[in-house]
Backbone as JSON, one array per atom type, in Angstrom:
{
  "sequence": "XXXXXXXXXXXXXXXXXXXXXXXXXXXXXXXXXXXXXXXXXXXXXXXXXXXXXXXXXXXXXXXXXXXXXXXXXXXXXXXXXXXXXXXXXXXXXXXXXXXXXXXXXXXXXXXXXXXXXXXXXXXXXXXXXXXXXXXXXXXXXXXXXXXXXXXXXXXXXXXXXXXXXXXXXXXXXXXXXXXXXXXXXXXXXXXXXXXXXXXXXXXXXXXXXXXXXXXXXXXXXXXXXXXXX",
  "N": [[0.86, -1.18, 0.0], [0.44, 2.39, -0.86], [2.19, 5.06, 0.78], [1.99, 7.96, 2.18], [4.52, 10.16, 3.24], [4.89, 12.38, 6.14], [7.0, 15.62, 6.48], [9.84, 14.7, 8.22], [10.26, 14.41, 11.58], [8.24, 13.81, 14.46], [5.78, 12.72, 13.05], [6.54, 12.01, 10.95], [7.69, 9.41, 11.83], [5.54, 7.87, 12.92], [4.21, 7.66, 10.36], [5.61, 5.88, 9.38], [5.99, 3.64, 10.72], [3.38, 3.24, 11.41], [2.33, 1.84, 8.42], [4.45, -0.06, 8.16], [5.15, -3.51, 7.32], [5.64, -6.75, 9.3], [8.79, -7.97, 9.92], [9.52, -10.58, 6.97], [7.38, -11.02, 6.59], [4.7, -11.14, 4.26], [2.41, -10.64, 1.3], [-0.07, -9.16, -0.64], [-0.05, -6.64, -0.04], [2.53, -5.9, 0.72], [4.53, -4.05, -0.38], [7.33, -1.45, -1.49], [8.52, 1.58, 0.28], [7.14, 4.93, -0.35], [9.03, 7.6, -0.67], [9.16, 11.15, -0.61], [10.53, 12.99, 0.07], [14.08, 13.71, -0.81], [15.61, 13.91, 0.95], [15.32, 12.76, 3.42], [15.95, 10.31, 3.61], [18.09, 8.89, 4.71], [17.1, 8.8, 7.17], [14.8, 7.45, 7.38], [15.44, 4.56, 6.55], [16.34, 4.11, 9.16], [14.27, 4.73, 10.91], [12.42, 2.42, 9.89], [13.0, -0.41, 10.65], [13.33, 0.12, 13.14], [10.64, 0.16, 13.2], [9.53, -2.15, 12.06], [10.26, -4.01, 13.88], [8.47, -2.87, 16.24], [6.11, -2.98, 15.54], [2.12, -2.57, 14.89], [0.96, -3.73, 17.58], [2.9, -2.39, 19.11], [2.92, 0.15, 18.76], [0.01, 1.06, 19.02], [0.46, 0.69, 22.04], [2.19, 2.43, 22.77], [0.98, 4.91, 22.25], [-1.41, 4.7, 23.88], [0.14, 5.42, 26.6], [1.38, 7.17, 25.77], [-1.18, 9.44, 26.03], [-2.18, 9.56, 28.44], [-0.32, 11.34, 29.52], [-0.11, 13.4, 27.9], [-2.62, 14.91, 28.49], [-2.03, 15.62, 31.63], [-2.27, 18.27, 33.49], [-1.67, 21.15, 35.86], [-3.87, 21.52, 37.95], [-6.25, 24.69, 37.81], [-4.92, 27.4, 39.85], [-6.98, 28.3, 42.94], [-9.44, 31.38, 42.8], [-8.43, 34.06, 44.49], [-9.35, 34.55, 47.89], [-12.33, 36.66, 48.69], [-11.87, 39.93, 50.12], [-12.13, 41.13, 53.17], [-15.18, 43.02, 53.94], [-14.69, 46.43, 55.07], [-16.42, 47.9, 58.04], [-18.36, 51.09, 57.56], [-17.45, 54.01, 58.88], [-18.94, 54.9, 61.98], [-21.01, 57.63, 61.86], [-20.43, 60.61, 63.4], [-22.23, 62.98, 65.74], [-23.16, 66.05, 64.3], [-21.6, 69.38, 65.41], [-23.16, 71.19, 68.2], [-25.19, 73.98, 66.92], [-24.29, 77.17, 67.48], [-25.91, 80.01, 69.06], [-25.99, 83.5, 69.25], [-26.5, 85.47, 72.2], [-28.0, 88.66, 74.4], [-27.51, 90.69, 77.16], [-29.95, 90.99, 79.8], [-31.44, 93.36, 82.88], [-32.96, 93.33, 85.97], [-34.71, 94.88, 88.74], [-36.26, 94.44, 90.67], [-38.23, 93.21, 93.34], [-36.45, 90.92, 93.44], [-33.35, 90.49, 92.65], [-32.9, 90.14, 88.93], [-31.73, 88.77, 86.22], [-31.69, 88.56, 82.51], [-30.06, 86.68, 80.01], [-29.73, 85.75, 76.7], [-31.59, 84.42, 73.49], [-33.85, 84.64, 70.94], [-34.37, 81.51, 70.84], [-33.32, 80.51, 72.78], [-32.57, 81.05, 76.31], [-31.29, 82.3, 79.36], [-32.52, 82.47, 82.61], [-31.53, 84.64, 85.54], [-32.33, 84.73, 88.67], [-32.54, 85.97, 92.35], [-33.13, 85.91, 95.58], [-34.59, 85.54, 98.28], [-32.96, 84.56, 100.07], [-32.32, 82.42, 97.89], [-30.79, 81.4, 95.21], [-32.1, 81.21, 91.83], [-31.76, 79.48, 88.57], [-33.36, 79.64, 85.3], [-34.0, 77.93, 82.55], [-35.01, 78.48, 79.35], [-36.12, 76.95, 76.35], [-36.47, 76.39, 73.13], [-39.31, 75.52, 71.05], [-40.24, 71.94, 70.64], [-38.47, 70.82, 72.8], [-35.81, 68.33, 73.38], [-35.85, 67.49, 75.79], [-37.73, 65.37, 78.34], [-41.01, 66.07, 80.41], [-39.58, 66.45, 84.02], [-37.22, 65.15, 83.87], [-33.55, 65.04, 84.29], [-31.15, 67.52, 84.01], [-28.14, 68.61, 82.7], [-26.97, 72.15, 83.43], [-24.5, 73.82, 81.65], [-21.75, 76.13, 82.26], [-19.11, 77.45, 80.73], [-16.11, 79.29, 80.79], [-13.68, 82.02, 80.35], [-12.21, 81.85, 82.59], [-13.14, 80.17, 84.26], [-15.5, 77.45, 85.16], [-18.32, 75.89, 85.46], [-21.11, 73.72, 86.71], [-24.19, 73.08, 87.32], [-27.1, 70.9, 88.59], [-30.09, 70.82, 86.44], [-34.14, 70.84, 86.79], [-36.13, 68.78, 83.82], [-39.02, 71.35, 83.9], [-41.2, 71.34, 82.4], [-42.43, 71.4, 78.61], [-40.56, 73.13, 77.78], [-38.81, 74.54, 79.57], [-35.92, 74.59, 81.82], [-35.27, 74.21, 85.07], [-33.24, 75.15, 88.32], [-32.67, 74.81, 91.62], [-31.07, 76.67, 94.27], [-30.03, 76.86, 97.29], [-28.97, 80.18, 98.46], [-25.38, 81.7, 98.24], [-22.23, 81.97, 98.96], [-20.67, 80.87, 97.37], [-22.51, 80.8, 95.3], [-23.31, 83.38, 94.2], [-20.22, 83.81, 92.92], [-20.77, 82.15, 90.77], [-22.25, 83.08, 89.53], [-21.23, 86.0, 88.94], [-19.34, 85.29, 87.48], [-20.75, 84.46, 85.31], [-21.87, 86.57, 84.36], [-19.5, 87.65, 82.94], [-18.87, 86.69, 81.12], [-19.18, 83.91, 78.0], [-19.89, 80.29, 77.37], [-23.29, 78.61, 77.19], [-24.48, 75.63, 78.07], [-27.11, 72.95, 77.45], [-27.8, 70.02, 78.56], [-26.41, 67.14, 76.82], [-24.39, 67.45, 74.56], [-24.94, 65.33, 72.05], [-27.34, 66.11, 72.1], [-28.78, 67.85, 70.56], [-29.46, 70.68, 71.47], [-28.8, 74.02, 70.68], [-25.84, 76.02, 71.69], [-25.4, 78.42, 73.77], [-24.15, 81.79, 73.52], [-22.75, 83.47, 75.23], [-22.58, 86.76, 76.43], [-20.08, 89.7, 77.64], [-21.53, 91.09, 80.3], [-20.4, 94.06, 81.24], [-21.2, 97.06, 82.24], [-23.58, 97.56, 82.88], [-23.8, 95.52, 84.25], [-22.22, 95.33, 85.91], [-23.06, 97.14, 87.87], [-25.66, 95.71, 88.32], [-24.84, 93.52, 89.98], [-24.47, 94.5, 92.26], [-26.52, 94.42, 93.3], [-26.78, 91.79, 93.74], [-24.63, 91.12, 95.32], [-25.8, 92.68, 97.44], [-27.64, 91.27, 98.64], [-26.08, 88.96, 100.21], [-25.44, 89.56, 102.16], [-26.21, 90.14, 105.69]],
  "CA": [[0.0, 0.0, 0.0], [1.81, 3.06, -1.18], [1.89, 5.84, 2.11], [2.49, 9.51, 1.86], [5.13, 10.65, 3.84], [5.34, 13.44, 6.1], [8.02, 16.33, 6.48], [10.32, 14.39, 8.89], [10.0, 14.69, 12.92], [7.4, 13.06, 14.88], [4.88, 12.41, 12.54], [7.24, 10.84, 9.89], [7.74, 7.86, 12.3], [4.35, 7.42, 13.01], [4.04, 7.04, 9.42], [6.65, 4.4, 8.83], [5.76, 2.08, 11.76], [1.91, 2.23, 10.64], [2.32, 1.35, 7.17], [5.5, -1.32, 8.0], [4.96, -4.97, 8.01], [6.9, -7.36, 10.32], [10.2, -8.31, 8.8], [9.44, -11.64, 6.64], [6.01, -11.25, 6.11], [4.65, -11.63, 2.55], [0.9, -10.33, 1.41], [-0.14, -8.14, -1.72], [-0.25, -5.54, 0.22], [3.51, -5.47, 1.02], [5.45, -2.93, -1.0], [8.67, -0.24, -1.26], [7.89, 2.67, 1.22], [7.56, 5.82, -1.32], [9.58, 8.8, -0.39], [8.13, 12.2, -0.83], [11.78, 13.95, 0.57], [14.84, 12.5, -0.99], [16.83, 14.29, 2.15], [14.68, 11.99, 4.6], [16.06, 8.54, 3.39], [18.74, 8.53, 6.06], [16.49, 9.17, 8.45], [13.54, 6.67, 7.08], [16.11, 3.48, 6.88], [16.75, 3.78, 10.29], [13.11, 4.1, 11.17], [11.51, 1.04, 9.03], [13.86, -0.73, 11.15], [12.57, 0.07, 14.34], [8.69, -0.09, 13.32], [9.2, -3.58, 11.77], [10.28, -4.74, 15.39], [7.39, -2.43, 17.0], [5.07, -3.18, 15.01], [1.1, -1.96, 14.87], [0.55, -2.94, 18.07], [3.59, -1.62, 19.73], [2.57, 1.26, 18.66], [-1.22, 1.54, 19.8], [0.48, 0.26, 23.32], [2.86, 3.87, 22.8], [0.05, 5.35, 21.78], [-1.99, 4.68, 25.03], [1.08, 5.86, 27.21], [1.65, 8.76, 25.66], [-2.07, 10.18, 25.89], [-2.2, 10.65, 29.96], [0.8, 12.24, 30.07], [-0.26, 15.11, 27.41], [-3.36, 15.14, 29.15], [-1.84, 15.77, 32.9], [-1.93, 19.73, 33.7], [-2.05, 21.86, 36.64], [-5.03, 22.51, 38.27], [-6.14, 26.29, 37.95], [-5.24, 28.01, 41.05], [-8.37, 28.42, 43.33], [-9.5, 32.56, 43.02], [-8.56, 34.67, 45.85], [-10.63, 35.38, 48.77], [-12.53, 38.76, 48.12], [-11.08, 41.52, 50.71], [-13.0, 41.48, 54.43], [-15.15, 44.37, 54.06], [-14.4, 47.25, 56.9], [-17.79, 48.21, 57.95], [-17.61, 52.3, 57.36], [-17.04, 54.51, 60.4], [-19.94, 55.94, 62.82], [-20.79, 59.04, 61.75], [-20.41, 61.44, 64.86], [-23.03, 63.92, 65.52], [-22.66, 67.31, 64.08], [-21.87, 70.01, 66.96], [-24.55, 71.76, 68.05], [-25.0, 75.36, 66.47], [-24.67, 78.67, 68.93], [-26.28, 81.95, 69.53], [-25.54, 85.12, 69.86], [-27.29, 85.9, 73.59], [-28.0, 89.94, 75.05], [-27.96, 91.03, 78.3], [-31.06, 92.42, 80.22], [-31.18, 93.52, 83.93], [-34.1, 93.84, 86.88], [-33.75, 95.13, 90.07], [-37.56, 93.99, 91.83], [-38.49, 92.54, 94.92], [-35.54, 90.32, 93.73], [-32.67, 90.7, 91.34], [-33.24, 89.65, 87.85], [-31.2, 89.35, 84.7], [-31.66, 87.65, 81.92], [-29.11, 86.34, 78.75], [-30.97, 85.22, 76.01], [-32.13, 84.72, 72.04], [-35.52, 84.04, 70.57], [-33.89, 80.17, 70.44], [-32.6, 79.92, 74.34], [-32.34, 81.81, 77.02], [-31.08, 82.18, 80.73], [-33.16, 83.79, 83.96], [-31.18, 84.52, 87.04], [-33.0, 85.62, 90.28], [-31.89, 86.25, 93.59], [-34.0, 86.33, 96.15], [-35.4, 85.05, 99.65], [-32.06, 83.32, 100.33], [-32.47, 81.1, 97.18], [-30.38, 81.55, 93.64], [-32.71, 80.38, 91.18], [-31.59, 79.63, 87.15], [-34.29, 79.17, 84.7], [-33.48, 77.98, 81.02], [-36.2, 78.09, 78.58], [-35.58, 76.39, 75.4], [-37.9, 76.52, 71.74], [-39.99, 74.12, 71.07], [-39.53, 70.69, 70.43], [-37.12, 70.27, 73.32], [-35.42, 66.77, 73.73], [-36.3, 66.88, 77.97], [-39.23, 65.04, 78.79], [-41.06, 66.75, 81.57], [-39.31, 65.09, 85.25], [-35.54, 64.73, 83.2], [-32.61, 65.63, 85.1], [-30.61, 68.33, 82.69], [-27.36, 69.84, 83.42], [-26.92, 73.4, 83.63], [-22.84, 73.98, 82.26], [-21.34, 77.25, 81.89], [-17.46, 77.81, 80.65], [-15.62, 81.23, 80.43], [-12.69, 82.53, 80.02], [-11.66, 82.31, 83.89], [-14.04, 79.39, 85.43], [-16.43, 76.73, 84.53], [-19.61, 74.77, 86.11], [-22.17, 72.83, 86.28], [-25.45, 72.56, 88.1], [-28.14, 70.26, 88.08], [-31.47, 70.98, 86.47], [-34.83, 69.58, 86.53], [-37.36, 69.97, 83.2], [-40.42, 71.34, 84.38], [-42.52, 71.09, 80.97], [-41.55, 71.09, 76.83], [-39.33, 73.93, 76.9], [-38.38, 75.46, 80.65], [-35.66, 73.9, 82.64], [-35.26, 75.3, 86.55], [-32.36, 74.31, 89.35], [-32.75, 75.93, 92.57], [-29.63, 76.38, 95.34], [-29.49, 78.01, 98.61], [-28.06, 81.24, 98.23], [-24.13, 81.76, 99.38], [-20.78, 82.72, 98.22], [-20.25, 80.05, 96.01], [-23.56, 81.28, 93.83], [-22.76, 84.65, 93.85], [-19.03, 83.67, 92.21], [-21.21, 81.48, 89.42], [-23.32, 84.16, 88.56], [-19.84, 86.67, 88.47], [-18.25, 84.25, 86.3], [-21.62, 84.62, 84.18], [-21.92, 88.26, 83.88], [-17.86, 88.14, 82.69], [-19.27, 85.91, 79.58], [-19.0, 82.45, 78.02], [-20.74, 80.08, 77.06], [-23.84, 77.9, 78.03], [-24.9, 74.17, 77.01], [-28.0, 72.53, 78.34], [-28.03, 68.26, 78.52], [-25.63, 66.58, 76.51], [-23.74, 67.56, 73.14], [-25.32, 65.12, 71.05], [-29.15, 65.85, 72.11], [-28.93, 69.04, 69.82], [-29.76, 71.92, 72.2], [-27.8, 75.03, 70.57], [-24.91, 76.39, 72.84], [-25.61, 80.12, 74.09], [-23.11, 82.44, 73.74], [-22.91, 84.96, 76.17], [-21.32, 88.32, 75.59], [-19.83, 90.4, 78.86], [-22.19, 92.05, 80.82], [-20.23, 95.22, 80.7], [-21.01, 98.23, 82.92], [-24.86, 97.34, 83.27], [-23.8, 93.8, 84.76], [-21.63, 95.32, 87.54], [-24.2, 97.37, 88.46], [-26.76, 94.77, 88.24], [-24.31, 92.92, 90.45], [-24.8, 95.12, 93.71], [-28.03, 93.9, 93.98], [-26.69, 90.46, 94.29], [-23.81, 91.33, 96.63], [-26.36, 92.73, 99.16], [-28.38, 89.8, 99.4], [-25.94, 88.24, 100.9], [-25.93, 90.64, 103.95], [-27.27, 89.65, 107.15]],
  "C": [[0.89, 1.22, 0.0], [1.06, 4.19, -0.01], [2.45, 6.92, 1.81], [3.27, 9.92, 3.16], [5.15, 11.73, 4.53], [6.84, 14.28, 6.33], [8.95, 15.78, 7.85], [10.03, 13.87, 10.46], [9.2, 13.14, 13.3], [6.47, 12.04, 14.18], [5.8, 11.44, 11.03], [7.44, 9.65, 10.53], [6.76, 6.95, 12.73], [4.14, 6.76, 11.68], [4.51, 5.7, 9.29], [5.84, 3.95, 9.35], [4.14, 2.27, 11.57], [1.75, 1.49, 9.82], [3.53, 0.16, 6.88], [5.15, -2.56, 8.45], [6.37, -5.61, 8.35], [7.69, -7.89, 9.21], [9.75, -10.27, 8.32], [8.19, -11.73, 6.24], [5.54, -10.94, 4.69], [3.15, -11.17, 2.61], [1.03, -9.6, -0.62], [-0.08, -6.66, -1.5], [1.41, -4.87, 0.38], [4.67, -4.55, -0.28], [6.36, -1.71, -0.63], [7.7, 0.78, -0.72], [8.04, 4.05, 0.22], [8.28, 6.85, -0.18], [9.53, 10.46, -1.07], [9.98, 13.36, -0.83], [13.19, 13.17, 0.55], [16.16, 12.97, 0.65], [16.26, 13.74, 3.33], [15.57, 10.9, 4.33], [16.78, 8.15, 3.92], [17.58, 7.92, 6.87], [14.84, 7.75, 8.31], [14.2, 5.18, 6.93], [16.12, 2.99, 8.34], [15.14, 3.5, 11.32], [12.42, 3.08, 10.75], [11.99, 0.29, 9.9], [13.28, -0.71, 12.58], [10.85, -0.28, 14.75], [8.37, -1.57, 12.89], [9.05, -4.44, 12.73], [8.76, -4.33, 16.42], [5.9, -2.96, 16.59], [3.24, -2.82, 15.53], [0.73, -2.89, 16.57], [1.21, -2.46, 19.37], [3.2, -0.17, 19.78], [1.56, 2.11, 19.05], [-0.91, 1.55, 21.02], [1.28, 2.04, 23.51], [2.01, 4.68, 22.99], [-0.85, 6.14, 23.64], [-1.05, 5.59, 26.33], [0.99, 7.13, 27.24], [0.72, 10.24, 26.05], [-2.28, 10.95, 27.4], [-1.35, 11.44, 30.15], [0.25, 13.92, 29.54], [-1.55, 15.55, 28.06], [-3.07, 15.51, 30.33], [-1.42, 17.0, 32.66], [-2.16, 19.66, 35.37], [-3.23, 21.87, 36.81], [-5.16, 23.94, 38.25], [-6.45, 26.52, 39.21], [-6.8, 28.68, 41.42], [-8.97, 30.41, 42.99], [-8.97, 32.69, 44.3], [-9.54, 34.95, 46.19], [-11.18, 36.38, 48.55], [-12.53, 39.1, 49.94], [-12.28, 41.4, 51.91], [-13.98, 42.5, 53.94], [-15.14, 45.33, 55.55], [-15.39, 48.23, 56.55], [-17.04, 49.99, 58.43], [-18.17, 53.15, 58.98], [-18.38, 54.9, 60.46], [-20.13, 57.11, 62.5], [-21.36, 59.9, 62.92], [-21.59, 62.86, 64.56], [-23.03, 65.35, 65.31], [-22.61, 68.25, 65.65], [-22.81, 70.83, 66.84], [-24.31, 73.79, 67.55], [-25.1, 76.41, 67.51], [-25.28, 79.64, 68.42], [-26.22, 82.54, 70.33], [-26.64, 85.42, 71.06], [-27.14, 87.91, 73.79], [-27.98, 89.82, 76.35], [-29.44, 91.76, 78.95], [-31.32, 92.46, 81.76], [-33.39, 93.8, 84.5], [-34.09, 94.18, 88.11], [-35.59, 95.56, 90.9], [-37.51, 94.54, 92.97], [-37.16, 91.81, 94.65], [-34.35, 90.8, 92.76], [-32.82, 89.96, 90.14], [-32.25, 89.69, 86.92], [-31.18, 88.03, 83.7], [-30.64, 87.54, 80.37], [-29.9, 85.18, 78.25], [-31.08, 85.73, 74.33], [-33.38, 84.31, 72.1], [-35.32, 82.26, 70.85], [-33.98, 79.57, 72.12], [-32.42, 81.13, 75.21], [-32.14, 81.32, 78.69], [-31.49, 82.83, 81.67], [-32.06, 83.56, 85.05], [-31.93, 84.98, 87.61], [-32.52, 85.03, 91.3], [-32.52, 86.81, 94.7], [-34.81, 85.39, 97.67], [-34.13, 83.82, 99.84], [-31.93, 82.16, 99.37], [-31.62, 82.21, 95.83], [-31.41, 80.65, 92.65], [-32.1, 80.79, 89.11], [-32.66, 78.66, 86.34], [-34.21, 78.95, 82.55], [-34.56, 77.89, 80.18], [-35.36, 78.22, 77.04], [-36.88, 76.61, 74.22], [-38.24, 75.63, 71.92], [-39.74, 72.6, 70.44], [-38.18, 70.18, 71.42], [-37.36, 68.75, 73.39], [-35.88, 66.38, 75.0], [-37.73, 66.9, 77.96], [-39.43, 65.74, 80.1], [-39.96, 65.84, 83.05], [-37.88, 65.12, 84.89], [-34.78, 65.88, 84.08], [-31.97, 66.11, 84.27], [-29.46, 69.07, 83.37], [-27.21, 71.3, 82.94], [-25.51, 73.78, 83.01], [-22.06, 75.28, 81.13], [-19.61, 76.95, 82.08], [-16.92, 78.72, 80.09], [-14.16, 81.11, 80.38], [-11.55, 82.01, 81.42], [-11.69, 80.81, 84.66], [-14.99, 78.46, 84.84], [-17.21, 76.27, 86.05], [-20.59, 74.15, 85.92], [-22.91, 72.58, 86.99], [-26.68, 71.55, 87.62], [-29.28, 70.81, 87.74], [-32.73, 69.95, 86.5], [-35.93, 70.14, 85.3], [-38.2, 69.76, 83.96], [-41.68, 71.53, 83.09], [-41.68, 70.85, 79.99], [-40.57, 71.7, 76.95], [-38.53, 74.81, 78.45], [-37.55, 74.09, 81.86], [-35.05, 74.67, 83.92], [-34.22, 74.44, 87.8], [-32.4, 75.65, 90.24], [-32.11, 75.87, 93.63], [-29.86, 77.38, 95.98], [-28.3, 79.42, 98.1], [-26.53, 81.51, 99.04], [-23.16, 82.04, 98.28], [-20.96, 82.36, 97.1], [-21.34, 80.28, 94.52], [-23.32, 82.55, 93.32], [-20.96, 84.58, 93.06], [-19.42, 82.93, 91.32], [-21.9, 82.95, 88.94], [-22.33, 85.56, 88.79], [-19.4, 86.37, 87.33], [-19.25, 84.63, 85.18], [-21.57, 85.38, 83.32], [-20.39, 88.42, 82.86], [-17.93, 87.61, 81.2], [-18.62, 84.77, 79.21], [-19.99, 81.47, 77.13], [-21.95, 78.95, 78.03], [-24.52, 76.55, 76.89], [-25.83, 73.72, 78.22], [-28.08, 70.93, 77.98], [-26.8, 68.15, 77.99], [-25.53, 67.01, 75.07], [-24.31, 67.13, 72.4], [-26.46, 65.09, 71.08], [-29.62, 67.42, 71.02], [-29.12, 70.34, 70.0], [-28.71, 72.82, 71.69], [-27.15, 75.7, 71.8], [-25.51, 78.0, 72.98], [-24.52, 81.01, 74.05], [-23.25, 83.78, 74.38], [-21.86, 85.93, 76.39], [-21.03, 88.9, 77.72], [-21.02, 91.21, 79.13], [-22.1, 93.14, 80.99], [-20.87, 96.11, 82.36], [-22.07, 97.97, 83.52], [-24.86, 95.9, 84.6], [-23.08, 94.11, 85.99], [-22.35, 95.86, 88.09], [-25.16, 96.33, 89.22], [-26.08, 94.03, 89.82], [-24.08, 93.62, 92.42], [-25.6, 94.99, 94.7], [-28.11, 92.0, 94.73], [-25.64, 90.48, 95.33], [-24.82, 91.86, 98.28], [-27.08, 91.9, 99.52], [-27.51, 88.57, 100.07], [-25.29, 88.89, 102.28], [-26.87, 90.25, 104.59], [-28.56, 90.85, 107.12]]
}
């Protein structure tokens, strides 16, 4: 059977040793191997030669061998993990906005003065042995009636802090025996500062309170004699 040759290599020896019968064997089929490349015929002696011994089914047994191997790869690496995510920060509560406060004076039955916007405001009075501070707030305050609220003023000089209690939506009231130590809060006041009612993040705007000025020391005579016998 006449066989077409290919261009050398691999596939030229496949050829041979398919198309070669075992050495001695006799048929009609057996005939000269054509040659397609007269610069193979080294190279095609030496193979006939080896495929006569291998013979068809040396060759399917090669065959079989050869196929797992070209078949055996790598597995494809697994993906990477995807990335934790980092849950995004708390967002902190804006600070609360201030206003601008006035002064305004009274001079009763008790002493009076009040620092104050349309928004917030602060009463002092002074009177029957008692300091009383009264905060009234807009509407919609955060203090349920009954809520304990602090009071906390910080200046330039001095800071504090009293307790209040609300007494409705918008008015909170703390009331202290009168004595030195009130009369040097409500000094510190008049000298200016500011004022915050509850806690930072319940939204209550800060007060800003300007010096009392010339009117405020005045004012302040009325609270020095109440504490005369």
């Amino acid at each position: 059977m006449p066989l077409r040759l290919t261009d050398g290599g691999a596939g030229f020896f496949l050829l041979d040793m398919i198309g070669s019968r075992p050495e001695g064997s006799s048929g009609p089929d057996t005939k000269p191997i054509a040659r397609s490349h007269p610069d193979n015929v080294g190279q095609s002696d030496g193979f006939r030669g080896v495929a006569m011994r291998v013979g068809r089914w040396g060759v399917l047994l090669l065959g079989t061998a050869v196929l797992p191997i070209s078949g055996c790869r790598n597995a494809p690496a697994p993906p990477p993990a995807p990335a934790a995510e980092v849950p995004p920060p708390i967002p902190q509560p804006p600070p609360p906005r201030s206003v601008n406060a006035t002064w305004s004076f009274g001079a009763d039955d008790s002493c009076t003065a009040t620092v104050g916007s349309p928004v917030l405001s602060l009463d002092v009075s002074v009177g029957a042995n008692k300091a009383r501070f009264s905060a009234w707030v807009s509407p919609g305050s955060p203090f349920p009636r009954g809520a304990v609220v602090p009071i906390a003023y910080s200046g330039a000089s001095a800071s504090w802090t009293i307790t209040g209690r609300s007494a409705g939506s918008r008015r909170i009231i703390a009331i202290e025996p009168m004595a030195e130590e009130q009369a040097s809060r409500i000094l510190f006041l008049l000298d200016g500062g500011t004022i915050r009612l509850g806690k930072a993040n319940e939204g209550v705007p800060v007060l800003r309170v300007p010096n009392a000025g010339q009117d405020g020391r005045v004012w302040f005579e009325c609270v020095r004699k109440s504490l005369l016998p």
